[in-house]
N, C-alpha and C positions, 0 to 999 in steps of 0.2 A: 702435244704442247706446240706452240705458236711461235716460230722461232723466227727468219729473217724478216718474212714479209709483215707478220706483225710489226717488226720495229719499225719497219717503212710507215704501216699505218700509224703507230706512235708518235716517230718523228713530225708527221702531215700533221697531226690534230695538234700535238702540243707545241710545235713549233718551239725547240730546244734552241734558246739563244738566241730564235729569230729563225729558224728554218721554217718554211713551208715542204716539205722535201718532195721531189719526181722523181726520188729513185730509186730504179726497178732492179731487186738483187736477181742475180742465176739460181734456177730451184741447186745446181751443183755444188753451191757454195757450202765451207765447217756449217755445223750448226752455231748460232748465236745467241743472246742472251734472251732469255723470256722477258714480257713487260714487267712481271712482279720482279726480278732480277735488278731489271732496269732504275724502276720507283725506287726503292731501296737501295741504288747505288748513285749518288750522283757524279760519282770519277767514272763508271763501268757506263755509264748515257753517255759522258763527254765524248768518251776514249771511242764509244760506237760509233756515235755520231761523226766522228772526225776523222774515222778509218770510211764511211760511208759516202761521206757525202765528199769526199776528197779534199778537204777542208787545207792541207799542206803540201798537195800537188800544185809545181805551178802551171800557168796560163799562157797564153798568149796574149798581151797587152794590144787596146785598141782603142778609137776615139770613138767619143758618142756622139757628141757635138759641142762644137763650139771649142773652146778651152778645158772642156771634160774628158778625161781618158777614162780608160778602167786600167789599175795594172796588178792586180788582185790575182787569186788562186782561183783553181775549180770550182770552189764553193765557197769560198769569204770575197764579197767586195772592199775593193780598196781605189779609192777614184783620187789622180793627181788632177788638180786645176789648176793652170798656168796663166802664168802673167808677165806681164815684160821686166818683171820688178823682182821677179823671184814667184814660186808655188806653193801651191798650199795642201798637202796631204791628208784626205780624213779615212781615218780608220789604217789599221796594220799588221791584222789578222792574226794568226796564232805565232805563239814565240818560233824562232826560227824562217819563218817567213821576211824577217829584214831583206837578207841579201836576193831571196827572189824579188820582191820588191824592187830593191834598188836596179837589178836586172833589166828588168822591165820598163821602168823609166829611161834607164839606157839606149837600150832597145828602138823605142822611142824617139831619140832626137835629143830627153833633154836630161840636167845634170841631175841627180837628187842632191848633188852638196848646194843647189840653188832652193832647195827647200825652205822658204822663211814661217811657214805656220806650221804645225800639225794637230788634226782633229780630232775627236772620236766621237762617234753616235753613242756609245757608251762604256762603260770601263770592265768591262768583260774580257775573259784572256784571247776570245777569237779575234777581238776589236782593236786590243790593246797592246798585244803580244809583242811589237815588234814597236811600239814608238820609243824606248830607250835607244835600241841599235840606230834609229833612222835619227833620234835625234842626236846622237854622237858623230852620226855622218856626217852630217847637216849642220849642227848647230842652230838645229831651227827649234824658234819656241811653241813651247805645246800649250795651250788655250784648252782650257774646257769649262763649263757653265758650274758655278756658283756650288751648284748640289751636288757635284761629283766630283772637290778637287780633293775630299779626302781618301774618298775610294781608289781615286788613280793613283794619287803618290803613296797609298800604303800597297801596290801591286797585286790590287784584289782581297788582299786580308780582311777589310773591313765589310766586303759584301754581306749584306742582311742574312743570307740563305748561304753562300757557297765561300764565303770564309773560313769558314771551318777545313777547309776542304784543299789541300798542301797542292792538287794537281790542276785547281781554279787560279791557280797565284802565277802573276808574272813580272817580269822585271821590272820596279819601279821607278820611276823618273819625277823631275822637279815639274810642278805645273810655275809657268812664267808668269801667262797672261789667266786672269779669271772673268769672264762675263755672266751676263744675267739674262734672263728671258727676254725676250726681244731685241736685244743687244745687234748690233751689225759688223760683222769682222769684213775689214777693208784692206786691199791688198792692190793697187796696181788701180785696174778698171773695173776687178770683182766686187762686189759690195753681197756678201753672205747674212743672212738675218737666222739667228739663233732658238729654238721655241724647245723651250722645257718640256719633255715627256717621258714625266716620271709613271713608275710602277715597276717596270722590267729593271730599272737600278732607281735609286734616289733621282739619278741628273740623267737620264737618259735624253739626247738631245736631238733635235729636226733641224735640219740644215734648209734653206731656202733661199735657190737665189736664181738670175733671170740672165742669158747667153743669147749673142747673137750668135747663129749661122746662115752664113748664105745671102744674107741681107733681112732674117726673118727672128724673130726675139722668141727664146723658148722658156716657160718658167718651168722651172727645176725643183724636186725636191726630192729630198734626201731623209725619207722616214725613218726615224728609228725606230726602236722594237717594240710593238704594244702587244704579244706572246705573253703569256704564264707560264712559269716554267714548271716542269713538275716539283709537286713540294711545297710550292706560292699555297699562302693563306691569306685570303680575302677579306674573308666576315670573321666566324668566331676565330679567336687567336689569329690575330694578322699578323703575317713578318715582319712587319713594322705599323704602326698606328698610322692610319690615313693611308695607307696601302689602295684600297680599293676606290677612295675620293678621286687620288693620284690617275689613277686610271680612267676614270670617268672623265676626267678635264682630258687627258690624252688625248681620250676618242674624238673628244668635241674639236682639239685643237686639229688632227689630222682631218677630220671632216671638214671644217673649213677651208682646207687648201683645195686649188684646183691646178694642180700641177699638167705641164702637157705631157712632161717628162718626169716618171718616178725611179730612182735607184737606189734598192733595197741593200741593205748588211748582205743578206745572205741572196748566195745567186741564183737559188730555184726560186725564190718568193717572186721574183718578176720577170720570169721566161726569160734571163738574161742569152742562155746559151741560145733559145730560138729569136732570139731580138737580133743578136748579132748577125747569126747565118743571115735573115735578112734584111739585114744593113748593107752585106756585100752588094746585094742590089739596089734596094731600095736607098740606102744614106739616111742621115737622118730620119727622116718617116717613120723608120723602124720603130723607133724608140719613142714614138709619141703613141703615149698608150694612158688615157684620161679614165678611159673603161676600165682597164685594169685597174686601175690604181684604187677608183670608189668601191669597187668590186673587194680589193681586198681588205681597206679598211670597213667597208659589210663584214667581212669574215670576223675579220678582228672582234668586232663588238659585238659577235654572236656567238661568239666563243669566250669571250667574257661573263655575256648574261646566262650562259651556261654554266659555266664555273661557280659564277656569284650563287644560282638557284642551287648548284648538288652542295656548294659548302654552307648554305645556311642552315 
């Protein structure tokens, strides 16, 4: 039987919640769960995935460019943007992650009680976990796009596929602000543009917006999850009606961006850990990765039209 290094191969293909995963278990390690294990459990994937991929270890916080930190965990992104006006938080990774969080922007230089937004690419417990705690800190209001404000204030309950599911749910909070596709959240000197990319939830959301460093202008974006998760129904019996439409617009909307700079949910999807090492040298540079980025929305959509063909 097929025990860690399958799930490695599992994690990579079906990109659980957004994982692309790189990581390489010790042949030494207990044995772990089989993929049919796996399919059949979606708390027993979580709970793997989140002991694997170090999903609640923290990090060491660091700037990418411009007004963009990262101050996220091992393996969830969480990016603070700053402004002379107050910050804007998107994403909060899994519950208990707050106070690393908050740590980390300490760390940093700057306050998280100067938080005035907070985001999320989408209302999932890796993403969402910790925007109650940070908004209690802060007092900052939580914004999210039109088709995910009932998913976030019911704390996951309402997901199509993983409501059911008591270990997917996380503390719920009030949504303040609501926007809509293409909508622009302004703060300070930022100007962020919002693009709907449903499929992986109802409101899963693309952030997009453009930083100076150095005296050089970078566009940014901030993909969210276009992954099928195990379970996802496509064609016959879809998780929800227009499931698979939802996605096909997705593809199209990420293919239209041509970011210089892409930063994924999750931190294997965009060699974050080998972006940084060289950043120590290079700065900036690092992180300008165009290649990357069509590269993986390829993937994305080959791994859709695969899905689409074994589930008709």
């Amino acid at each position: 039987m097929k025990r860690i290094s399958t799930l490695v191969r599992l994690l990579s293909f079906v990109a659980l919640l957004g994982v692309a995963s790189a990581a390489v278990a010790q042949p030494t390690q207990p044995a772990q769960p089989t993929v049919q294990e796996l399919a059949n459990s979606p708390a027993l994937f979580l709970e793997s995935a989140r002991k694997l991929l170090k999903w609640d270890e923290p990090a060491d916080p660091t700037k990418i460019v411009g007004p963009i930190y990262f101050v996220g965990t091992k393996g969830l992104s969480v990016y603070l943007l700053t402004t002379a006006e107050g910050h804007i938080l998107l994403n909060t990774g899994m519950p208990g992650s707050g106070p690393l969080i908050e740590a980390s922007i300490r760390k940093l230089g700057f306050k998280p009680e100067e938080i005035k937004i907070l985001l999320v690419g989408h209302a999932h417990i890796d993403h969402a976990g910790g925007h109650a705690y940070l908004q209690k800190l802060s007092g900052a209001k939580i914004a999210v796009i039109r088709e995910e404000k009932a998913l976030f204030e019911s704390g996951g309950k309402l997901d199509f596929h993983y409501g059911a599911y008591k270990e997917f749910a996380f503390e719920p909070a009030k949504v303040d602000q609501v926007f809509d596709h293409g909508d622009k959240i302004k703060l300070g000197n930022l100007t962020i543009t919002a693009l709907l990319s449903s499929g992986h939830t109802r409101g899963s959301t693309t952030f997009v917006t453009a930083v100076e460093n150095g005296g050089q202008t970078y566009n940014v974006v901030f993909p969210s999850s276009a992954s099928i998760n195990p379970g996802y129904r496509l064609g016959k019996n879809p998780s929800y009606p227009g499931i698979e439409d939802d996605y096909r617009r997705t593809l199209q909307v990420l293919e239209s961006l041509k970011p210089d700079i892409w930063l994924a949910l999750h931190n294997e999807s965009f060699d974050f850990d080998a972006k940084r090492m060289r950043a120590a040298q290079a700065g900036v540079k690092a992180w300008v990765d165009p290649d990357g980025y069509r590269k993986w929305v390829a993937t994305q959509r080959e791994k859709f039209m695969a899905t689409v063909d074994r589930q008709d």
